[in-house]
C-alpha positions as CSV (number, residue, x, y, z in Angstrom):
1,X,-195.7,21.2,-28.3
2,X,-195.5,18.6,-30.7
3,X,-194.3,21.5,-33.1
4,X,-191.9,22.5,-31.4
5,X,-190.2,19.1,-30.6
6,X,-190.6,17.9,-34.5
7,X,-188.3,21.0,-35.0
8,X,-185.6,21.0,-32.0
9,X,-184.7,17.5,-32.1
10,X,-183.0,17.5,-34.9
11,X,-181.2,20.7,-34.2
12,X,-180.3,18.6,-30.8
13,X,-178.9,16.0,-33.0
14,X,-177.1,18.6,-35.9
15,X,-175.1,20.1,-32.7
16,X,-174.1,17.6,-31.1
17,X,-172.6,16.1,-34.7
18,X,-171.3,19.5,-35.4
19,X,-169.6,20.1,-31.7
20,X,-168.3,16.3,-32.4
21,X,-166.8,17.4,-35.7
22,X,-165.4,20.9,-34.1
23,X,-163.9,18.6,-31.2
24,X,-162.4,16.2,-33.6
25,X,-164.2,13.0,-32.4
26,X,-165.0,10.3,-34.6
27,X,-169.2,10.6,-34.5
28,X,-169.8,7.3,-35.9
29,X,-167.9,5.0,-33.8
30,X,-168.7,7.0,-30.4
31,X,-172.4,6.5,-31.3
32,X,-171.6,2.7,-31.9
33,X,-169.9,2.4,-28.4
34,X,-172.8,4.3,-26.5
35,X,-175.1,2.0,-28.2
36,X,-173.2,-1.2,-27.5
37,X,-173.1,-0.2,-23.8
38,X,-176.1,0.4,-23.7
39,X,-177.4,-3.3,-24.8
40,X,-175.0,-4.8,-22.5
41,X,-176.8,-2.6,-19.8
42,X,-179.7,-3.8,-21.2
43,X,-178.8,-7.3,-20.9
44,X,-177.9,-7.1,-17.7
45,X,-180.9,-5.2,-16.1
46,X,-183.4,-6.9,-17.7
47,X,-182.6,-10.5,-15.7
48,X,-183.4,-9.1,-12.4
49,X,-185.7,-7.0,-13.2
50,X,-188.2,-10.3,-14.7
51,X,-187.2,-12.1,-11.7
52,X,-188.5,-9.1,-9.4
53,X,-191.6,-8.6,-11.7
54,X,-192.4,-12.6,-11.1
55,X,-191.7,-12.1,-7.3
56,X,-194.0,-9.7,-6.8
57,X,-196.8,-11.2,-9.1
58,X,-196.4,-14.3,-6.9
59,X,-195.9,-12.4,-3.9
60,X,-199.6,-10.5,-4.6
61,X,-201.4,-13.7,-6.3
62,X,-200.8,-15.3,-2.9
63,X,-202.7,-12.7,-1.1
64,X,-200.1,-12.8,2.1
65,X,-200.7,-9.2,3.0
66,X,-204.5,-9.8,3.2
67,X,-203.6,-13.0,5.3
68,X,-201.3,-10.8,7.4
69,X,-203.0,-8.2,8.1
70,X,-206.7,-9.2,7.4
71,X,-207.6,-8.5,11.5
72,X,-206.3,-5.2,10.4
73,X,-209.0,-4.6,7.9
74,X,-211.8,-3.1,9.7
75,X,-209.6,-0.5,11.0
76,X,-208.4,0.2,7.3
77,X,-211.9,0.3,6.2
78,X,-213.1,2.6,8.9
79,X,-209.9,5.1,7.8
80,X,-210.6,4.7,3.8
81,X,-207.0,2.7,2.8
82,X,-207.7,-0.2,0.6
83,X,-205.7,-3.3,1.2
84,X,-204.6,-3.6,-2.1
85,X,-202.4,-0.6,-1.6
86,X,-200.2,-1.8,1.5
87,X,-198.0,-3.8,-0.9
88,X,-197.2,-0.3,-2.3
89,X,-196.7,1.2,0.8
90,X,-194.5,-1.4,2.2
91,X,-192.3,-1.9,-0.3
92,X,-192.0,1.5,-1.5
93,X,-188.5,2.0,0.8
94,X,-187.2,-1.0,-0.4
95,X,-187.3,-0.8,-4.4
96,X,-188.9,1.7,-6.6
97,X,-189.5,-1.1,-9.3
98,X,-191.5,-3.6,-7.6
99,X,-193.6,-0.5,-6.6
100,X,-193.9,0.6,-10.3
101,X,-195.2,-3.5,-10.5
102,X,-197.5,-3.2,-7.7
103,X,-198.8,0.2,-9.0
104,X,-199.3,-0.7,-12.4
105,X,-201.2,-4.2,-11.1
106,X,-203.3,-1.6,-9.5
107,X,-204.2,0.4,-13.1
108,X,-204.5,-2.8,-14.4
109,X,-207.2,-4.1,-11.7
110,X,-209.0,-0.8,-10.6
111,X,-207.4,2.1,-13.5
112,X,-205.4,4.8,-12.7
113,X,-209.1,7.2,-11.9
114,X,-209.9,5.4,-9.4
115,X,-209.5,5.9,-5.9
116,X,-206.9,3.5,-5.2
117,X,-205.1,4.5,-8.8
118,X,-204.7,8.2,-7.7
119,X,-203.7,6.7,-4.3
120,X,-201.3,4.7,-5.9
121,X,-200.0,7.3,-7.6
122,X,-199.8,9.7,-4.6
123,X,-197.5,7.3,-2.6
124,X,-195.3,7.0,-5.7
125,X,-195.0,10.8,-5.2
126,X,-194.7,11.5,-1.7
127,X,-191.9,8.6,-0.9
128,X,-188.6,7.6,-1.9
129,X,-186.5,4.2,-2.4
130,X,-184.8,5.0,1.2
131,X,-182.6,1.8,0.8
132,X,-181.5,2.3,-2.3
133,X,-180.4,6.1,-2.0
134,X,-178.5,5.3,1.1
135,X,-176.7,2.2,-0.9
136,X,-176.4,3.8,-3.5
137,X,-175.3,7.5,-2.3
138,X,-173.4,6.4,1.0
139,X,-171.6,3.4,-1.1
140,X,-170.5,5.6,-3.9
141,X,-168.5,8.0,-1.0
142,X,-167.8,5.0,1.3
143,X,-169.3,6.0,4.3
144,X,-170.0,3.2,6.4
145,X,-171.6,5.1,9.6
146,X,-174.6,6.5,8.5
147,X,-175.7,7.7,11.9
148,X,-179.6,9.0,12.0
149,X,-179.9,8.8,7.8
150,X,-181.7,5.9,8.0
151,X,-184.3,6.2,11.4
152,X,-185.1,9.5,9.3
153,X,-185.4,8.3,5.6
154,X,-187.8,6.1,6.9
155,X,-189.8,8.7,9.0
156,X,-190.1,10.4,6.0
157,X,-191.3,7.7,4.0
158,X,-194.5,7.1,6.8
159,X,-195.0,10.5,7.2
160,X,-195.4,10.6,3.3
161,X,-197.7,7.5,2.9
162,X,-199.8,9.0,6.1
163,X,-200.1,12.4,3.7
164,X,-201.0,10.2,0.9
165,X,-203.5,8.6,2.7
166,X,-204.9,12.2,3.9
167,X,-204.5,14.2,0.9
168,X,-206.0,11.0,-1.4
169,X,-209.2,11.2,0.9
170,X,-209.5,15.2,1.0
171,X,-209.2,15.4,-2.6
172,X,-210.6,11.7,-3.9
């Protein structure tokens, strides 16, 4: 594989400078526009994106969800679900980045072979960023009435954290 890609990256790059050429579009200058966009997308993400990483750092140091739902934690026991996954599995509609922090906090503490790694990993699979597809998708096309979308994103979402939880203790 590594092969391969060594030799069709730069015939990737020779056609797209030769259809540029054909097309009559000045390569250089293109490529120095894409780049420039791209830093100022750069610079803008990357704010909000340390802010979120220190939120959710603070918002696990602080142990809150084991506060909150520590009289929950015999039942969890008895079922096999770690508490250190329900930050995952509660944030997981709202922003697929904080996730990624929470998840990668988990690798971090336990690895990504272990139980609660795979199950980490599972969840990231089986659910979806429900908010920010309906923002995103319904605000692009301005619908404002989005009816049932919502009540069933987030089914979906439980459903797949309850199949994580199942198929992370049949296989795991």
């Amino acid at each position: 594989m590594n092969k391969i890609s060594i030799i069709i990256i730069p015939f990737i790059v020779m056609f797209i400078v030769i259809y540029g050429y054909k097309k009559k579009v000045n390569i250089y200058d293109s490529f120095l526009n894409g780049a420039k966009e791209g830093l100022i997308s750069t610079f803008n993400i990357f704010p909000p994106l340390i802010a979120m990483v220190f939120a959710i750092n603070i918002f696990l140091k602080s142990n809150f969800i084991e506060f909150a739902l520590g009289f929950l934690n015999p039942i969890f026991k008895n079922l096999n679900i770690p508490l250190d996954i329900l930050p995952m599995a509660l944030l997981r509609p709202i922003s697929g980045s904080s996730t990624l922090v929470i998840m990668n906090n988990i690798f971090l503490e336990f690895g990504p072979d272990s139980y609660i790694g795979r199950l980490a990993s599972i969840i990231q699979g089986c659910t979806d960023t429900t908010f920010y597809v309906m923002s995103l998708y319904f605000g692009s096309v301005k619908i404002l009435k989005t009816r049932y979308a919502l009540k069933v994103g987030l089914f979906a979402d439980f459903c797949g954290i309850v199949a994580s939880f199942i198929i992370a203790n049949l296989l795991f």
